[in-house]
Backbone bond lengths (Angstrom), bond angles and torsions (degrees), N, CA, C in turn:
res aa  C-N    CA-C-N  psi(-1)  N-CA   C-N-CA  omega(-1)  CA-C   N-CA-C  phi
1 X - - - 1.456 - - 1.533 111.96 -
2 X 1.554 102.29 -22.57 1.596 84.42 176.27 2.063 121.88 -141.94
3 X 1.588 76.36 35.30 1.519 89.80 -179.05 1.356 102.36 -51.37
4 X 1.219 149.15 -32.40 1.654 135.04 169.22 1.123 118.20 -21.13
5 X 1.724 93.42 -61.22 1.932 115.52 -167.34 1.763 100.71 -75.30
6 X 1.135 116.72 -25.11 1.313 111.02 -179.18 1.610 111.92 -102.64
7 X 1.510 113.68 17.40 1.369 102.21 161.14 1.624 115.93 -98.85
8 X 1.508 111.02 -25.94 0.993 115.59 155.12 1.748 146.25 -8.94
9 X 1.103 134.35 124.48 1.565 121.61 -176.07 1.514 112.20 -39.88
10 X 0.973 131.62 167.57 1.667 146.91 174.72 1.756 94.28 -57.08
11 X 1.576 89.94 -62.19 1.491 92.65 -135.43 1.718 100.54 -74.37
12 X 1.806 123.52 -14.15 1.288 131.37 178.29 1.624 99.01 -81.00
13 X 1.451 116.01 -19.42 1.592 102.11 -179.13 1.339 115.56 -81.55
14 X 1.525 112.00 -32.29 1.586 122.99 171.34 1.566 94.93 -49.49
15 X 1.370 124.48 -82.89 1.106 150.46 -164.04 2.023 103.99 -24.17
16 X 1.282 99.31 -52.67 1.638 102.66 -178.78 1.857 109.14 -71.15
17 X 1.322 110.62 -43.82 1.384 142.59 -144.80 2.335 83.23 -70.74
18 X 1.548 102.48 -49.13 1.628 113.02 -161.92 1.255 89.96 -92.71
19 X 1.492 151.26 -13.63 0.966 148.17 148.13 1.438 120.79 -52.06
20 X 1.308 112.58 -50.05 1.471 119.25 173.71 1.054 120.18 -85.55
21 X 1.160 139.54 -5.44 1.687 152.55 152.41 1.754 100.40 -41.07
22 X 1.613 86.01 -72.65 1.413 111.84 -159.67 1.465 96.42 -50.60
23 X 1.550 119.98 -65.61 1.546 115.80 177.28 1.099 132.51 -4.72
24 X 1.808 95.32 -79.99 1.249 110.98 -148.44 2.358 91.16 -105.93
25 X 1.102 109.30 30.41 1.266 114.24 165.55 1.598 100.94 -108.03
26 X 0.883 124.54 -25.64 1.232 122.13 -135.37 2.355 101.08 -103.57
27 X 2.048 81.33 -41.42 1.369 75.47 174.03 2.115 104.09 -145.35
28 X 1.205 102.28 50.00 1.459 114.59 -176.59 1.305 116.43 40.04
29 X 1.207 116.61 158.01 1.214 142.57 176.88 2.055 112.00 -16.35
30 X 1.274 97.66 -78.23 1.569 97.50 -170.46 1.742 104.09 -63.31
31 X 1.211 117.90 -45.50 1.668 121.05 -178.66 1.510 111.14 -48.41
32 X 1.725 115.70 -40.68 1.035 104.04 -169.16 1.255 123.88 -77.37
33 X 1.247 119.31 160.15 1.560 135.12 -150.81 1.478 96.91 -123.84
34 X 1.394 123.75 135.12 1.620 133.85 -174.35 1.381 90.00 -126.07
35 X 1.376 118.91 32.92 1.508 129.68 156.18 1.213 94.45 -102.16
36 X 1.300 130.40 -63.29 1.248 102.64 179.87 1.536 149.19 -96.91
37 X 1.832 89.99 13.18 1.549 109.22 170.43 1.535 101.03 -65.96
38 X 1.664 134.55 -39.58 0.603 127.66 156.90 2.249 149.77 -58.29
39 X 1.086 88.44 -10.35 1.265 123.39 178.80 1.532 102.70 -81.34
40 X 1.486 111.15 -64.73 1.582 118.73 -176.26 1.990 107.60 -70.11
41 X 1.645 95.26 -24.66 1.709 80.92 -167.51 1.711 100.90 -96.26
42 X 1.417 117.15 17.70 1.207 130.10 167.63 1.534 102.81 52.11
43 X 1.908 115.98 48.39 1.306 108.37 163.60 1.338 114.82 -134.12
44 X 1.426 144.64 -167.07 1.562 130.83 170.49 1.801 105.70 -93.59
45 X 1.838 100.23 156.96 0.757 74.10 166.15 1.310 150.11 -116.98
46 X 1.231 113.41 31.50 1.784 128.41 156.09 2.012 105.57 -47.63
47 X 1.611 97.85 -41.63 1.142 77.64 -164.35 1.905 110.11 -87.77
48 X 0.950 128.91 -2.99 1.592 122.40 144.80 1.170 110.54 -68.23
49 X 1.296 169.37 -20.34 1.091 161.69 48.34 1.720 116.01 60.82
50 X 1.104 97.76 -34.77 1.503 107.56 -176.17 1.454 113.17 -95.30
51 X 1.527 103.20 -43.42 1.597 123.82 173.54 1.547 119.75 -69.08
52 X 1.410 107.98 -50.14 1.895 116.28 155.40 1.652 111.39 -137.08
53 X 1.274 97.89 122.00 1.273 138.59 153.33 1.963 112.17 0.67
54 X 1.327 86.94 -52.53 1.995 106.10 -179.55 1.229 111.34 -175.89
55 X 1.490 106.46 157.30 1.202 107.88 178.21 1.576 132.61 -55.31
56 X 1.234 104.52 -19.98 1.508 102.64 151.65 1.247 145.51 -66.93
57 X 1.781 103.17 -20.83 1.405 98.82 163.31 1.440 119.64 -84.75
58 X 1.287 112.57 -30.87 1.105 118.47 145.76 1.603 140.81 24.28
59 X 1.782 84.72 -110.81 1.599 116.73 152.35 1.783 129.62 -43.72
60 X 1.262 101.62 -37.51 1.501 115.50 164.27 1.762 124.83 -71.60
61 X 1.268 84.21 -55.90 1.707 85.02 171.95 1.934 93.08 -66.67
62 X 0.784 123.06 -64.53 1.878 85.13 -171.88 1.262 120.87 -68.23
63 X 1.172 130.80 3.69 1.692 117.88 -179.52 1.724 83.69 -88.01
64 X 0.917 118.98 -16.90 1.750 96.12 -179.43 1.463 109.83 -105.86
65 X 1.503 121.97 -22.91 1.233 106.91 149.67 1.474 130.69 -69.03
66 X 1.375 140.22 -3.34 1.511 146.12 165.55 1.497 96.32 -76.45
67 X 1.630 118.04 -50.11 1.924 109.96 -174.53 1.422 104.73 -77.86
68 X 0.844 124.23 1.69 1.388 108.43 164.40 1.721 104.81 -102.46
69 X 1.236 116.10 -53.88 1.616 90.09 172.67 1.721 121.98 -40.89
70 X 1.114 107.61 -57.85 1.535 127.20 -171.07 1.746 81.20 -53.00
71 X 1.223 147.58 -95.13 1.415 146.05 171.85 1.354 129.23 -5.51
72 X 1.139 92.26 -59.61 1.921 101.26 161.36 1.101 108.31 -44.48
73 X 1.653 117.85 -78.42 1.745 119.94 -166.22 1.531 101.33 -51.26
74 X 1.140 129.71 -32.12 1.385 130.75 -136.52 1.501 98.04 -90.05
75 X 1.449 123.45 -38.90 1.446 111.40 170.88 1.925 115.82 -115.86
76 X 1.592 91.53 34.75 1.348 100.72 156.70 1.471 112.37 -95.50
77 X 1.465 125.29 -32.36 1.320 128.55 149.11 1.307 137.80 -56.76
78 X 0.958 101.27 -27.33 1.523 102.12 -155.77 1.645 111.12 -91.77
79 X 1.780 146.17 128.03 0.837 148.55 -176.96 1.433 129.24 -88.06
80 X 1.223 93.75 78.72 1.642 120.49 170.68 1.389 123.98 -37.99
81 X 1.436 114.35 -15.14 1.515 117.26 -166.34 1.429 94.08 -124.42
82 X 1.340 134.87 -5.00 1.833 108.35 132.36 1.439 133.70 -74.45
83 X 1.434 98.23 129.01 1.450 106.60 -154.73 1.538 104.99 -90.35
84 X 1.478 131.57 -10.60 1.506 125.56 177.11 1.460 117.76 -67.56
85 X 1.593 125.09 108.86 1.099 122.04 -155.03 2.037 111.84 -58.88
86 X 1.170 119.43 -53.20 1.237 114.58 175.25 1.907 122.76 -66.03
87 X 1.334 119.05 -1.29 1.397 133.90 -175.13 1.755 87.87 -80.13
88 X 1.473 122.63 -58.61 1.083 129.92 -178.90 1.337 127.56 -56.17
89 X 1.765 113.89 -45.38 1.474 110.87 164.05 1.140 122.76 -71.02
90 X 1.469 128.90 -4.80 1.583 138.37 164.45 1.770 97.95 -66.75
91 X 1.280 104.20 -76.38 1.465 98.32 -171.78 1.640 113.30 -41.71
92 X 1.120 112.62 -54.06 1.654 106.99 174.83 1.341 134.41 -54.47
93 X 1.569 115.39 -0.36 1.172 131.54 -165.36 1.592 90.04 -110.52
94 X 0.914 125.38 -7.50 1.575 133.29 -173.75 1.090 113.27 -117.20
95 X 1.564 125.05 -38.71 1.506 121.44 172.05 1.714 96.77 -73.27
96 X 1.556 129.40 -22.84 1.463 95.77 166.33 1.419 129.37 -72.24
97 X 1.365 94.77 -34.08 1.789 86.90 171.96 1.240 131.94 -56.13
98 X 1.180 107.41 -22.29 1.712 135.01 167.97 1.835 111.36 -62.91
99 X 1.586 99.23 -43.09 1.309 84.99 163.46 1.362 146.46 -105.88
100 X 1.861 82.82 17.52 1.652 93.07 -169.53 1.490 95.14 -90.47
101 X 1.516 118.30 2.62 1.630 110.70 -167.89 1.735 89.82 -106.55
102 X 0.658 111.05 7.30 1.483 120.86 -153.94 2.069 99.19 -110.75
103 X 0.787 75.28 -43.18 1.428 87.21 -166.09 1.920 108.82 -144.61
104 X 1.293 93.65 69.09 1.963 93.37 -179.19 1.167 110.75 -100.24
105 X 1.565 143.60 -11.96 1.664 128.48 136.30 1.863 125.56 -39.18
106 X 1.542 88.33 -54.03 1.485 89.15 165.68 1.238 126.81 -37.88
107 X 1.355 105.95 -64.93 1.571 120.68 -177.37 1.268 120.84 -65.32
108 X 1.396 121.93 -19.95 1.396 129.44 175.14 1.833 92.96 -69.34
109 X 0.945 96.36 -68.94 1.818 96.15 -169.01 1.059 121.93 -51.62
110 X 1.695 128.44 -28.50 1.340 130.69 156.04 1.485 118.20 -71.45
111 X 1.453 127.32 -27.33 1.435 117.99 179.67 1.910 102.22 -83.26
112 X 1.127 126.30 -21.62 1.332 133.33 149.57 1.250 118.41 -37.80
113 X 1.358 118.89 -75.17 1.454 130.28 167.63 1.130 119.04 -28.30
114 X 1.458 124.27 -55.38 1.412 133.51 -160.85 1.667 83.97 -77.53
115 X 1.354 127.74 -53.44 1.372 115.70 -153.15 1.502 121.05 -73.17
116 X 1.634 94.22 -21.92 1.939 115.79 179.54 1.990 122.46 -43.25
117 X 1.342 80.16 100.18 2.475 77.01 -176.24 1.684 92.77 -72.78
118 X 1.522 130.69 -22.37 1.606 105.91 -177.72 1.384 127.40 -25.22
119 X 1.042 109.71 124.94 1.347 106.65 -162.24 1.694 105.36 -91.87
120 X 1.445 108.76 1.41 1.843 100.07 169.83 1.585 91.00 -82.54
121 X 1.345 136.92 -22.61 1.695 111.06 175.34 1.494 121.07 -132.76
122 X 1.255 126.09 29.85 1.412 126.31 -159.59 1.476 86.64 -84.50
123 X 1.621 127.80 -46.32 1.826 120.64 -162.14 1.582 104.53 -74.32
124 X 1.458 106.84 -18.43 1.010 105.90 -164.54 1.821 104.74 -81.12
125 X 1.002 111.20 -39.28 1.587 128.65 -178.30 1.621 92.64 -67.59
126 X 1.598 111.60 -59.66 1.797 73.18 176.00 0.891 148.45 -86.33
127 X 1.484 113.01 10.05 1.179 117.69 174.41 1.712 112.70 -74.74
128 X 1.252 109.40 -14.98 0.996 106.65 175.26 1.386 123.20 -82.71
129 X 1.497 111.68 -54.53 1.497 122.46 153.99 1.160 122.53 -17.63
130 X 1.589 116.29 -47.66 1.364 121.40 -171.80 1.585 114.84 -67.70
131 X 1.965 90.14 -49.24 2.366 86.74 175.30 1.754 98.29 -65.91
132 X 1.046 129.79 -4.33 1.787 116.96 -162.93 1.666 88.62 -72.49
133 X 1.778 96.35 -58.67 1.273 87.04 -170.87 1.457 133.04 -69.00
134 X 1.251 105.28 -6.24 1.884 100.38 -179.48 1.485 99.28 -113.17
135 X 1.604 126.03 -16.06 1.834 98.06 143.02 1.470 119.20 -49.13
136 X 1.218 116.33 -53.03 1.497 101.72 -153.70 1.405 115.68 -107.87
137 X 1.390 110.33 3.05 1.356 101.30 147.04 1.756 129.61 -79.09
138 X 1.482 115.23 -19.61 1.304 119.09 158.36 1.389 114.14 -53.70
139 X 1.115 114.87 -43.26 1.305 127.52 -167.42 1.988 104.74 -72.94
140 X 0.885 106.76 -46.73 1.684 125.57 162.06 1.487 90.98 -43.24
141 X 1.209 127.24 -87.74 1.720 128.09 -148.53 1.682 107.48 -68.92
142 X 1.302 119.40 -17.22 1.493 123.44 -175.53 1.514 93.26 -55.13
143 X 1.629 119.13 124.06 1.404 142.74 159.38 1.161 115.62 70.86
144 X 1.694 100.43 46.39 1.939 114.58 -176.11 1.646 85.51 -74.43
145 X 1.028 119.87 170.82 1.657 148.16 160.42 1.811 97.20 -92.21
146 X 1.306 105.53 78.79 1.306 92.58 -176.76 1.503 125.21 -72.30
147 X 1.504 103.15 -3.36 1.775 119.25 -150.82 1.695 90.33 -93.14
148 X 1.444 113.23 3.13 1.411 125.56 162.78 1.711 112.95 -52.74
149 X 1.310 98.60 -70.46 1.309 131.29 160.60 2.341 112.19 -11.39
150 X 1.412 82.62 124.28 1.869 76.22 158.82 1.060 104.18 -69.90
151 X 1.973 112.74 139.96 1.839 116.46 158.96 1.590 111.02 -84.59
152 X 1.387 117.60 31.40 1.537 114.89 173.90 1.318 124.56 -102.45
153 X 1.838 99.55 -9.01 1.160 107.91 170.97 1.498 123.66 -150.64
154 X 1.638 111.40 129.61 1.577 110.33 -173.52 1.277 132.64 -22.12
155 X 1.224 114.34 114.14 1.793 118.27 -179.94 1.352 123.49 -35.97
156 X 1.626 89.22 -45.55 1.798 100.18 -157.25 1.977 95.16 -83.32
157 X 1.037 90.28 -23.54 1.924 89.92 174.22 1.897 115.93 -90.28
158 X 0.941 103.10 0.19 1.513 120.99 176.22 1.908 103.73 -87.41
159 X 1.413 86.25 -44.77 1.802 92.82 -179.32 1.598 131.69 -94.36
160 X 1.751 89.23 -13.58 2.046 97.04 154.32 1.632 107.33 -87.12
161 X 1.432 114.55 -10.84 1.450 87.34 166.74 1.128 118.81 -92.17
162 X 1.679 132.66 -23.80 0.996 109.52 164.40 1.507 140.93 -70.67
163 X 1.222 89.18 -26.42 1.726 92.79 173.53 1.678 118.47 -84.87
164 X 1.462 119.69 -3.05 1.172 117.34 149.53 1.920 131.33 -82.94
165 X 1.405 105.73 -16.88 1.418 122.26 160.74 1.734 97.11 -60.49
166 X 1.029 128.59 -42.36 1.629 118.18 -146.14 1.493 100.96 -110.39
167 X 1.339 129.57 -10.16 1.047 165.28 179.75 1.987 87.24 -83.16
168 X 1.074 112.47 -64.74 1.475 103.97 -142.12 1.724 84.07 -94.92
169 X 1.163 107.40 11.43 1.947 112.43 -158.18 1.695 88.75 -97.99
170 X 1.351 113.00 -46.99 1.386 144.86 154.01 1.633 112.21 -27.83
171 X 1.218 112.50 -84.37 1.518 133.50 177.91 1.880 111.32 -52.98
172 X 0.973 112.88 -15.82 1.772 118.54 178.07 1.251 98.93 -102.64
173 X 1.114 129.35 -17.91 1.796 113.56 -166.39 1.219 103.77 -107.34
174 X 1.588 121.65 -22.30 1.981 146.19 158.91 1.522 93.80 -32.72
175 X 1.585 91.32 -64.87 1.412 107.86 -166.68 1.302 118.41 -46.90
176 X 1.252 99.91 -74.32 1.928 122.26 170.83 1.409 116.16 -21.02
177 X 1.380 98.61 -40.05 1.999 118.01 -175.33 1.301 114.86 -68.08
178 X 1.449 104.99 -42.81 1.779 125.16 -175.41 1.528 92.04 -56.74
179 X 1.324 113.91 -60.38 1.867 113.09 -169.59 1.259 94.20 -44.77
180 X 1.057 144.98 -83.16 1.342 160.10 -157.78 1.434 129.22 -31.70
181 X 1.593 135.74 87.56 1.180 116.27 -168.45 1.759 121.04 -32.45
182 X 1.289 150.24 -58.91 0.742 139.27 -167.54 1.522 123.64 -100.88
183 X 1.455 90.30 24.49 1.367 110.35 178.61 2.091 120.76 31.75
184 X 1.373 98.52 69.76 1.604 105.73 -159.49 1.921 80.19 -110.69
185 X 1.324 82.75 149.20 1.623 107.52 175.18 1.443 78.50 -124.63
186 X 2.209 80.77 138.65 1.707 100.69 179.11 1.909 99.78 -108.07
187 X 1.407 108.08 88.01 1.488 128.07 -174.74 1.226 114.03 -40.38
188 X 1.807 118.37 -38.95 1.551 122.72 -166.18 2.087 96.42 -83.94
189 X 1.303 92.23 -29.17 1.578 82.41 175.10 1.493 133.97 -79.04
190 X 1.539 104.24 -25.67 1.551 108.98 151.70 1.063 108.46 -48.92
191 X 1.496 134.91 -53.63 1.463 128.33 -153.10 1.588 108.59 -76.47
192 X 1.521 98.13 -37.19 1.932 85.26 164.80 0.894 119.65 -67.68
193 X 1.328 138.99 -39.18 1.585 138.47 -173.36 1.568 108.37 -81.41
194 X 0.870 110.22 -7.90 1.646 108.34 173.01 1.977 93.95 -96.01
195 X 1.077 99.51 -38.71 1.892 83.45 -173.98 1.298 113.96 -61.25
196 X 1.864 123.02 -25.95 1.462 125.39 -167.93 1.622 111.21 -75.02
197 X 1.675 97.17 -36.01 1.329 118.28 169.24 1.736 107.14 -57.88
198 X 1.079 134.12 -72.56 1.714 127.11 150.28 1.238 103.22 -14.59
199 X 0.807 141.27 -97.61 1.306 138.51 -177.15 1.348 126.01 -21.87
200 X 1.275 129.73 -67.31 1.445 136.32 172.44 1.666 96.94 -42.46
201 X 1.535 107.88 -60.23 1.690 116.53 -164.38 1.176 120.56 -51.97
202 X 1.409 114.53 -39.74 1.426 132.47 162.35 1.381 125.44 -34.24
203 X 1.423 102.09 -75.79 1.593 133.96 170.80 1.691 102.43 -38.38
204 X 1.813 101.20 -44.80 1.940 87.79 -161.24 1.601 91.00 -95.07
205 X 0.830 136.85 13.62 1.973 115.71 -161.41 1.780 97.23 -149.69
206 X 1.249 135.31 0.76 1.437 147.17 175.05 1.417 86.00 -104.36
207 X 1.942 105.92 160.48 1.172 120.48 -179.72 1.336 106.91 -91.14
């Protein structure tokens, strides 16, 4: 769909791609102006126009080009072949912070995304949100040591609660951000409150 934009030079695709980050991070979805995505990516704009259709396609084609960068790095780090299920969601809770320092435009425009009510893309974002999260949480549980686990109680209901704890751990701090003029998530405080949460989870669902 968008081999045009991807036949393009490197350095003119960056150029549109960090322009539209910046945009539509900066002042959401309906505010932002593809007057001046075009302005900053120093091209016309017929010719974004040419590459996507509208600003809605737009906005979509980069929220899935940011999860796939962020995705890429994310299980190029990450150690798949420890098998203790909570050892692993620790490390992943650390390779994000790793990539939120790494990449904090990115993350601005995706924690935007998630938070955006526009109603030309909010169903559309979660629908996406929704496969993100049950790809890669499958992808998370592939080669747990499940025999970790108490046998007194169902596996597969052991692992919607946790991923609905972290899920909903997720969904309050979204929230928290929205109040917030500049809508900032405080990252080091997820990570404590997600470790205490480890903790409790540990204690009840380990032998």
């Amino acid at each position: 769909m968008f081999e045009k934009f991807f036949n393009l030079d490197s350095e003119k695709q960056d150029r549109v791609i960090n322009a539209a980050i910046k945009e539509f991070a900066q002042k959401g979805y309906d505010k932002a102006s593809t007057n001046e995505i075009v302005k900053e990516a120093d091209i016309s704009k017929g010719l974004l126009f040419h590459y996507f259709k509208n600003k809605k396609q737009l906005f979509l084609f980069l929220f899935d080009h940011c999860i796939q960068i962020i995705t890429d790095d994310f299980y190029k780090k990450i150690d798949l072949t420890e098998t203790d299920f909570f050892k692993r969601i620790r490390e992943a809770v650390l390779i994000k912070m790793d990539l939120l320092a790494k990449y904090p435009d990115i993350f601005k425009f995706i924690e935007e995304a998630y938070m955006d009510d526009a109603d030309d893309i909010k169903t559309d974002i979660g629908k996406k949100v929704k496969e993100l999260t049950e790809i890669n949480f499958g992808k998370i549980y592939e080669g747990i040591d499940f025999t970790k686990f108490r046998e007194d109680i169902d596996i597969q209901k052991i692992l919607k609660i946790i991923t609905w704890t972290f899920e909903k751990l997720s969904e309050e701090e979204l929230n928290k951000a929205k109040m917030l003029p500049n809508h900032e998530i405080d990252y080091p405080a997820i990570q404590q409150e997600a470790e205490q949460y480890f903790n409790v989870l540990t204690k009840v669902f380990y032998k």
